[in-house]
LOPANU-36251 format. One line per field, with one value per atom (N, C-alpha, C, CB): atom name; x, y, z; residue in one letter. Coordinates in Angstrom, 3 decimals, always signed. Last residue first. Glycine has a CB too. Layout:
residues N
site: [CA, ...]
X: [X, ...]
Y: [Y, ...]
Z: [Z, ...]
code: [a, ...]
This chain:
residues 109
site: [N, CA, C, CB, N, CA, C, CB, N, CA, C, CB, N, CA, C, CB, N, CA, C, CB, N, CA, C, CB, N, CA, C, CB, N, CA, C, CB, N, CA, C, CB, N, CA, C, CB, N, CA, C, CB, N, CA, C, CB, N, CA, C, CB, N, CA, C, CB, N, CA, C, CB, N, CA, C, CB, N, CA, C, CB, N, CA, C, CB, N, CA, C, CB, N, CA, C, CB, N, CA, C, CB, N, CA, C, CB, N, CA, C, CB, N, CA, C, CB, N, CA, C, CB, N, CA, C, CB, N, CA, C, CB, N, CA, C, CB, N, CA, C, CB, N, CA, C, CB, N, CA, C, CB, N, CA, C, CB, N, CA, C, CB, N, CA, C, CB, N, CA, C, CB, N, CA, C, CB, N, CA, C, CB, N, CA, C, CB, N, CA, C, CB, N, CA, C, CB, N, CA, C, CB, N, CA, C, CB, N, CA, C, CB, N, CA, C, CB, N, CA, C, CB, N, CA, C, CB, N, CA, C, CB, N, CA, C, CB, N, CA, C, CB, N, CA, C, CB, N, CA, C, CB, N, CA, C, CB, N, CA, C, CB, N, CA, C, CB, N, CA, C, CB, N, CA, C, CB, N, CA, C, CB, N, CA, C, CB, N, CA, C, CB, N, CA, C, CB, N, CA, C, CB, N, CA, C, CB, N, CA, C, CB, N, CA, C, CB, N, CA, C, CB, N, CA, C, CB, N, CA, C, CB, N, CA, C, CB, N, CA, C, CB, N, CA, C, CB, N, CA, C, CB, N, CA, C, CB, N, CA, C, CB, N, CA, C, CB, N, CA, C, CB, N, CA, C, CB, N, CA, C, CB, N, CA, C, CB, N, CA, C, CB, N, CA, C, CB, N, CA, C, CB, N, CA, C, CB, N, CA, C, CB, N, CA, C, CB, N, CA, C, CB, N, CA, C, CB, N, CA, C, CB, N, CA, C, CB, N, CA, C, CB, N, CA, C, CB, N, CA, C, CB, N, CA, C, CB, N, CA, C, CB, N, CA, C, CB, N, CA, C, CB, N, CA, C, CB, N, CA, C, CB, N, CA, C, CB, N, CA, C, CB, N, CA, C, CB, N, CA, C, CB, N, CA, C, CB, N, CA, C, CB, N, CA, C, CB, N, CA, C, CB, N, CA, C, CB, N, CA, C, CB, N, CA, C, CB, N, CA, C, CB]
X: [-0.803, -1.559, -1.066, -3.306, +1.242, +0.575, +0.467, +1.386, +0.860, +1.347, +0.669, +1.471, +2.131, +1.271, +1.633, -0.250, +5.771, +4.469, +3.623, +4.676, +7.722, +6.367, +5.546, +6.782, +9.643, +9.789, +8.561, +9.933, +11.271, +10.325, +10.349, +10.167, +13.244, +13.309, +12.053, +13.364, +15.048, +13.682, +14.132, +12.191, +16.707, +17.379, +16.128, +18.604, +15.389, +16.575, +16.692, +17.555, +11.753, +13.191, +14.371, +13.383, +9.710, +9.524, +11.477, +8.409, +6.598, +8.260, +8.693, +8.650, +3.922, +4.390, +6.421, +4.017, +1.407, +2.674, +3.193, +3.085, -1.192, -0.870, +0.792, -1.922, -1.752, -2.767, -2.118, -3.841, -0.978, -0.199, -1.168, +0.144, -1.944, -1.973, -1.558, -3.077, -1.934, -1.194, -0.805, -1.496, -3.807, -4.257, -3.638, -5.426, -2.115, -3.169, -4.055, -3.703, +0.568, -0.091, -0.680, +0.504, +2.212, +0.783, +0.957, -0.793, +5.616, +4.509, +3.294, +4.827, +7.560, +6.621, +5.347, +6.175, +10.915, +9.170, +8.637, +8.752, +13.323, +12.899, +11.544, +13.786, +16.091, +14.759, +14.751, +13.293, +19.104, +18.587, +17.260, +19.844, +20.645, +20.099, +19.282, +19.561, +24.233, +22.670, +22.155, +22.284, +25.698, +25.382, +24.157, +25.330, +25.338, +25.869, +26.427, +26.749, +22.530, +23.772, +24.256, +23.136, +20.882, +21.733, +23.284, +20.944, +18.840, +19.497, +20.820, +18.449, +20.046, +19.486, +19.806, +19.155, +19.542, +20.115, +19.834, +20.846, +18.591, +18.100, +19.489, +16.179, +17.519, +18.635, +18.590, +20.323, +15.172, +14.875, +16.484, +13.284, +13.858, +15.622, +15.363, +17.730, +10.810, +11.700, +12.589, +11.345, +9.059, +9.870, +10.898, +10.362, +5.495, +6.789, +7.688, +6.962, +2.819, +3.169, +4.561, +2.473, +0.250, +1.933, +2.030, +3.328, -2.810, -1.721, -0.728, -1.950, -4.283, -4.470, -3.680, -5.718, -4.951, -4.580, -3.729, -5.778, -2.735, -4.135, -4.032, -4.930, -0.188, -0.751, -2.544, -0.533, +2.786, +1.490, +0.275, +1.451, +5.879, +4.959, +3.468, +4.696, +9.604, +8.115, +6.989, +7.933, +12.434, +11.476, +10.178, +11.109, +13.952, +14.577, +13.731, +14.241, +14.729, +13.048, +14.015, +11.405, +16.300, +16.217, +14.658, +17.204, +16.534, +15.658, +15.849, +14.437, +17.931, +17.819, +17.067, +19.227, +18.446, +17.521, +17.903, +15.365, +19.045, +19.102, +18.306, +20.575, +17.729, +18.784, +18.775, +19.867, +14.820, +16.192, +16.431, +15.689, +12.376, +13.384, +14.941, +13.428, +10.413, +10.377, +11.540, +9.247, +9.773, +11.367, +11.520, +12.974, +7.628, +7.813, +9.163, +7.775, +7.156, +6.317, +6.581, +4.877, +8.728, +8.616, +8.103, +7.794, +8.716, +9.860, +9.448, +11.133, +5.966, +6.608, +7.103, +7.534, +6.892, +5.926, +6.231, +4.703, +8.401, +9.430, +8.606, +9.511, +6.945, +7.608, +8.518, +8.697, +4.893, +4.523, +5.473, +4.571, +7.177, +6.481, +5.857, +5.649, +7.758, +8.997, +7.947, +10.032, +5.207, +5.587, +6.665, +6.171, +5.024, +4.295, +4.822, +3.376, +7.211, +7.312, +6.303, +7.084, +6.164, +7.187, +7.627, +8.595, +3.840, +3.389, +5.257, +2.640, +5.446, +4.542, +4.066, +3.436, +6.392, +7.773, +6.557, +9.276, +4.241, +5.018, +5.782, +5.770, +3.696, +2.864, +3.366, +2.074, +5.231, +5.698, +4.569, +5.253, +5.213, +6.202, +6.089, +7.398, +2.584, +2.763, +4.289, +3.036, +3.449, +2.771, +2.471, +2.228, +5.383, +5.555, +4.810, +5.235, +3.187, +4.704, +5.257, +5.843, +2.039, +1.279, +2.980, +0.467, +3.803, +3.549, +2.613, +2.774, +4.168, +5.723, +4.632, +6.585, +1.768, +2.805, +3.770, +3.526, +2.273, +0.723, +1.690, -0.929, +4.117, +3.965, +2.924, +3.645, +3.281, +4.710, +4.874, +6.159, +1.199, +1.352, +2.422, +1.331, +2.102, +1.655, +0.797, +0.959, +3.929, +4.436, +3.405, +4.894, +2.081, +2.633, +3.479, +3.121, +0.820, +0.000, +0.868, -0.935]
Y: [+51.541, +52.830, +53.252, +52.379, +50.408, +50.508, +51.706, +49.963, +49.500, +50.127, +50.344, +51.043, +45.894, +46.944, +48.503, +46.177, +45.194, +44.917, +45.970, +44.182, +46.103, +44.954, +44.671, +43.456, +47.954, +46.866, +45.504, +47.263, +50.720, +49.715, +48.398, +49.539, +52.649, +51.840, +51.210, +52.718, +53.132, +53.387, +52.712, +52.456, +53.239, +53.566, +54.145, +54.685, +52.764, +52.294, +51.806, +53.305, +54.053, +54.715, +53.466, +56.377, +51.530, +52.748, +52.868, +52.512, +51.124, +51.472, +52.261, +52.320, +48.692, +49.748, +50.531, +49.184, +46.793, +46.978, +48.477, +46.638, +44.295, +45.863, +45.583, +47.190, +41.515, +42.304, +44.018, +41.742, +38.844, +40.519, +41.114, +41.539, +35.840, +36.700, +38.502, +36.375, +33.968, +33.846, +34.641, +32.978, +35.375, +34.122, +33.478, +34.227, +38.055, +37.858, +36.292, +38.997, +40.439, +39.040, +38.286, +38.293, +43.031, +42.233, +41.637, +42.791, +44.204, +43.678, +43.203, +42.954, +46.952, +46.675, +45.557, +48.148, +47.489, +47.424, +46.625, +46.449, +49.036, +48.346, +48.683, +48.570, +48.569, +49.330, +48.364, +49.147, +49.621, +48.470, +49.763, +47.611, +48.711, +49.324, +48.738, +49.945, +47.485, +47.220, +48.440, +45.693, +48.293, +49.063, +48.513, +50.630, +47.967, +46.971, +47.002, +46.628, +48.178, +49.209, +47.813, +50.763, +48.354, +48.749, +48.964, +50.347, +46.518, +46.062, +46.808, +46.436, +46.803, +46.902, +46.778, +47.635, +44.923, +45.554, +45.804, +45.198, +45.260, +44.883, +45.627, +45.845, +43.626, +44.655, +44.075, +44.769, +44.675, +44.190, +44.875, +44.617, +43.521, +44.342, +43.233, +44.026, +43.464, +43.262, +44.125, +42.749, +42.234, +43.047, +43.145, +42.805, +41.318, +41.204, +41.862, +40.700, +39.960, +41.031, +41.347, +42.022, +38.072, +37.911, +39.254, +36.364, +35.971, +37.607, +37.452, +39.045, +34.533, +34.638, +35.520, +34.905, +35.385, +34.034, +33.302, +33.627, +38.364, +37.390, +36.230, +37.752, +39.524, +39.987, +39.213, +41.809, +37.669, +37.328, +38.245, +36.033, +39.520, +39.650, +38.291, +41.557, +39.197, +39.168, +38.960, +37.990, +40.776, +40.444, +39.796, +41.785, +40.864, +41.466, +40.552, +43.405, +38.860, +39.209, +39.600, +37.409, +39.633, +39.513, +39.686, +40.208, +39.334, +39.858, +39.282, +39.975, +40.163, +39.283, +39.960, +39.145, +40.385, +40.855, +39.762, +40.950, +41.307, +40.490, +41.075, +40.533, +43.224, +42.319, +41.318, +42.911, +44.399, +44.417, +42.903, +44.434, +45.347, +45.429, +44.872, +47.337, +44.944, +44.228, +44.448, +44.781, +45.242, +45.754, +44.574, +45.573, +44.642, +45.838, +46.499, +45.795, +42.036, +43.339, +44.633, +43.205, +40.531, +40.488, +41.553, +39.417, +40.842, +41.380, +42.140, +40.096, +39.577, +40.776, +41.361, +40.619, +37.008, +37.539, +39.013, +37.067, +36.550, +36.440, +37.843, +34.238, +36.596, +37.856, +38.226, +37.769, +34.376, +35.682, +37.131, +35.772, +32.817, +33.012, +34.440, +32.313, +33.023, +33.094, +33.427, +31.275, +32.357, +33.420, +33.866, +33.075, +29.470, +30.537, +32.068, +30.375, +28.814, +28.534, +29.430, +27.024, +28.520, +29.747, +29.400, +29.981, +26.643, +28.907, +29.292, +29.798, +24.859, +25.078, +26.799, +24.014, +24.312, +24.784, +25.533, +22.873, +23.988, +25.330, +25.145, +25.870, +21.714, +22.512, +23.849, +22.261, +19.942, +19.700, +21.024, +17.663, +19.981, +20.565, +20.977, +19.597, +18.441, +20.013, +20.562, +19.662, +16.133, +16.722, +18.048, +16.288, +15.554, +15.537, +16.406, +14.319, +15.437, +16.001, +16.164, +14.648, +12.852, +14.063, +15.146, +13.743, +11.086, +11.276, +12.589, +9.879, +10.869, +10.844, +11.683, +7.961, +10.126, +11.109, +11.820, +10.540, +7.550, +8.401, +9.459, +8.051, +6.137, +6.525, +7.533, +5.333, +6.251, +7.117, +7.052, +6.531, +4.088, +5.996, +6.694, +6.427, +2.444, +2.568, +4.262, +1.127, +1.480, +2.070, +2.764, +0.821, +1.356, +2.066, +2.647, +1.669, -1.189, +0.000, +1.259, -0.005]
Z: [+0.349, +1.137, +2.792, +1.246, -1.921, -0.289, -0.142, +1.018, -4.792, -4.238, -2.623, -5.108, -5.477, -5.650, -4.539, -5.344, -7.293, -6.616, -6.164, -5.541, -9.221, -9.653, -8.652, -10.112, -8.603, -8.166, -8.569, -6.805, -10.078, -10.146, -9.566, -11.238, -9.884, -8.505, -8.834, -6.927, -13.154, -12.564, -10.950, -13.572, -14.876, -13.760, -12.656, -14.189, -17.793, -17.664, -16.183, -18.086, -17.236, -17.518, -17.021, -16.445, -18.911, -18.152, -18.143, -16.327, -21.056, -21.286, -20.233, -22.662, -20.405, -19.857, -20.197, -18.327, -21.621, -21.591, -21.085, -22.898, -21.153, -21.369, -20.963, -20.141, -21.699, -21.763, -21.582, -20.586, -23.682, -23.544, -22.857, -25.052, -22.268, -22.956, -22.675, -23.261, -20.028, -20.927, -22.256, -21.091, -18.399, -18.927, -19.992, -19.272, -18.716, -18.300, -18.608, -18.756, -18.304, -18.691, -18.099, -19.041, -18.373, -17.664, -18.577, -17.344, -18.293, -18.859, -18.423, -19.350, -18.366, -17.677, -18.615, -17.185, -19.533, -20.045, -18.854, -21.772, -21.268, -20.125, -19.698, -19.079, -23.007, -22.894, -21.430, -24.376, -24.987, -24.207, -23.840, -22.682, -28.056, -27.348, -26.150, -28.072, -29.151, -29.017, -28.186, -28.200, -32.476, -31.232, -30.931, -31.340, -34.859, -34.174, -32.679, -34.927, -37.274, -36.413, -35.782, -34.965, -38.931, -39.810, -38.407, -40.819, -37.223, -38.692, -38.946, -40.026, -33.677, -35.000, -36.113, -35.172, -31.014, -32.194, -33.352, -32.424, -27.495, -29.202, -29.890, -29.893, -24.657, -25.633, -26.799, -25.206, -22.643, -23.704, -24.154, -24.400, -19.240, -19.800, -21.061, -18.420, -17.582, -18.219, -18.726, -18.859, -15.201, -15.081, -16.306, -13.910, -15.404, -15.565, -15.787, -16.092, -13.232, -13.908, -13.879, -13.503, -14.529, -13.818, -14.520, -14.360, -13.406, -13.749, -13.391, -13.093, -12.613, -14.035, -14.301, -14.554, -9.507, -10.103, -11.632, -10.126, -8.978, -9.335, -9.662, -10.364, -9.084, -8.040, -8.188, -8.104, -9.283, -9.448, -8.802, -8.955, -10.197, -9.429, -10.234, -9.399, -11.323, -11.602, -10.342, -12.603, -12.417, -11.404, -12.146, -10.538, -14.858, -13.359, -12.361, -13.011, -17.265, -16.668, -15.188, -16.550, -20.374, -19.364, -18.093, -19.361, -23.889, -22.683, -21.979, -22.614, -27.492, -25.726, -25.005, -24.682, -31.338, -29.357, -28.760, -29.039, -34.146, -32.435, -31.537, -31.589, -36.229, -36.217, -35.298, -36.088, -36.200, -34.884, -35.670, -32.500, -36.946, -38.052, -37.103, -38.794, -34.782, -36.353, -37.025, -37.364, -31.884, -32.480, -33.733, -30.999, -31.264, -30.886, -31.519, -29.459, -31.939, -32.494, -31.964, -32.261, -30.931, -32.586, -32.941, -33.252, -28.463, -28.742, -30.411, -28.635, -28.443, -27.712, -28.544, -26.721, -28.895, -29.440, -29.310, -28.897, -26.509, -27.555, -29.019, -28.146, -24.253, -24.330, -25.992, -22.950, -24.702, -24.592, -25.484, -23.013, -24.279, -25.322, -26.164, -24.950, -21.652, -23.107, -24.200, -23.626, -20.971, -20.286, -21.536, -18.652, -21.652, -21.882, -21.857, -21.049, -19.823, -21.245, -21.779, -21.653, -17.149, -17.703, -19.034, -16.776, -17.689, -17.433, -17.782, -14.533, -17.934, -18.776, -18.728, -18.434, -15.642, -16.444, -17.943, -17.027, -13.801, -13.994, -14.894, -12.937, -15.033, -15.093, -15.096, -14.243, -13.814, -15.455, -15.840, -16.381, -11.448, -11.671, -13.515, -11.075, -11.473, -10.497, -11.245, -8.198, -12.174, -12.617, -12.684, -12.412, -10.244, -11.853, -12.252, -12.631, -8.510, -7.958, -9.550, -6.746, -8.931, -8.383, -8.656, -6.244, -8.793, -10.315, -10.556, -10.959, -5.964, -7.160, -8.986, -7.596, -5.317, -4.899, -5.739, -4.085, -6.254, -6.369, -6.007, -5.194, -5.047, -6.522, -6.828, -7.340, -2.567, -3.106, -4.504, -2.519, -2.640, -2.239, -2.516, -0.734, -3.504, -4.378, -3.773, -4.821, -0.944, -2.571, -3.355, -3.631, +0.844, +0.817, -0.735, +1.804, +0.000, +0.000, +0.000, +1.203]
code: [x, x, x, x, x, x, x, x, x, x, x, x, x, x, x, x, x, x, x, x, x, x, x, x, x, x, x, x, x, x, x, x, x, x, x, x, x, x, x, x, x, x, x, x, x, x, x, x, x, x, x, x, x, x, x, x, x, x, x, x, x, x, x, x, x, x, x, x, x, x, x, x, x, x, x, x, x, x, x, x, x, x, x, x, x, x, x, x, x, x, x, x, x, x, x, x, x, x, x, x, x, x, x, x, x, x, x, x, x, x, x, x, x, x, x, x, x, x, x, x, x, x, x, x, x, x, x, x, x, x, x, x, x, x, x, x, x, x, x, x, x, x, x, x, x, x, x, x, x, x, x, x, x, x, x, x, x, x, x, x, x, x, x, x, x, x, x, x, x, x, x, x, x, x, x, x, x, x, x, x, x, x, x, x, x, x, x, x, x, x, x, x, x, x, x, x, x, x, x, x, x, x, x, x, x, x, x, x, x, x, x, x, x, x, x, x, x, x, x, x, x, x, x, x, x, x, x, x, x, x, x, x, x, x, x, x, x, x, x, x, x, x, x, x, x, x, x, x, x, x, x, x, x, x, x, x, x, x, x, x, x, x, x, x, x, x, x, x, x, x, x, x, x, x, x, x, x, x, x, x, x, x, x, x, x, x, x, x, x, x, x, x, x, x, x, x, x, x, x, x, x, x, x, x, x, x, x, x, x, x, x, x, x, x, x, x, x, x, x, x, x, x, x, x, x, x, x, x, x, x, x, x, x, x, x, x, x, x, x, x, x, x, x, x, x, x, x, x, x, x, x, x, x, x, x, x, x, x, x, x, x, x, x, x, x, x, x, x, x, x, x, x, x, x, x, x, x, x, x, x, x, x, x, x, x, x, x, x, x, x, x, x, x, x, x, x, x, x, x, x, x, x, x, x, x, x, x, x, x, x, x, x, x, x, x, x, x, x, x, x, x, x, x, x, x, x, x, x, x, x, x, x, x, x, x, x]
């Protein structure tokens, strides 16, 4: 009886894990999409995620360092964007300053 609880367990536990790698695969996704439409002509890009917040079940809200290059240059540029995503989807985007103290969580009263 006992094994066949530590397998139950074991495959519970898989499962749970094989789920998150699934939201942060989404999440790449999301951001790759992102990238595509915000910097169409960039040679390269990378992104970094500083932080991220869940402030809802269905919400991550993400801290990102976008460095792009561009077609004609070989100088990258770097940004830095505030994302919601909402059930796996872009729901709003925010460009805020390089050398901001943004931290992704809400603000206290």
């Amino acid at each position: 009886m006992s094994a066949r609880l530590a397998l139950s367990c074991l495959l519970i536990s898989l499962w749970l894990t094989s789920s998150a790698f699934a939201a942060s695969d989404d999440i790449a996704t999301v951001i790759e999409v992102f990238m595509a439409k915000q910097f169409p002509g960039a040679h390269s890009h990378m992104w970094v995620i500083n932080n991220t917040d869940r402030p809802g079940m269905n919400e991550v809200v993400v801290d990102l360092n976008a460095i792009v290059v561009p077609q004609a240059s070989h100088e990258a540029n770097e940004s830095r964007f505030l994302l919601l995503i909402v059930e796996g989807r872009l729901a709003a985007t925010q460009n805020i300053p390089l050398d901001s103290k943004t931290d992704c969580k809400p603000e206290s009263a």
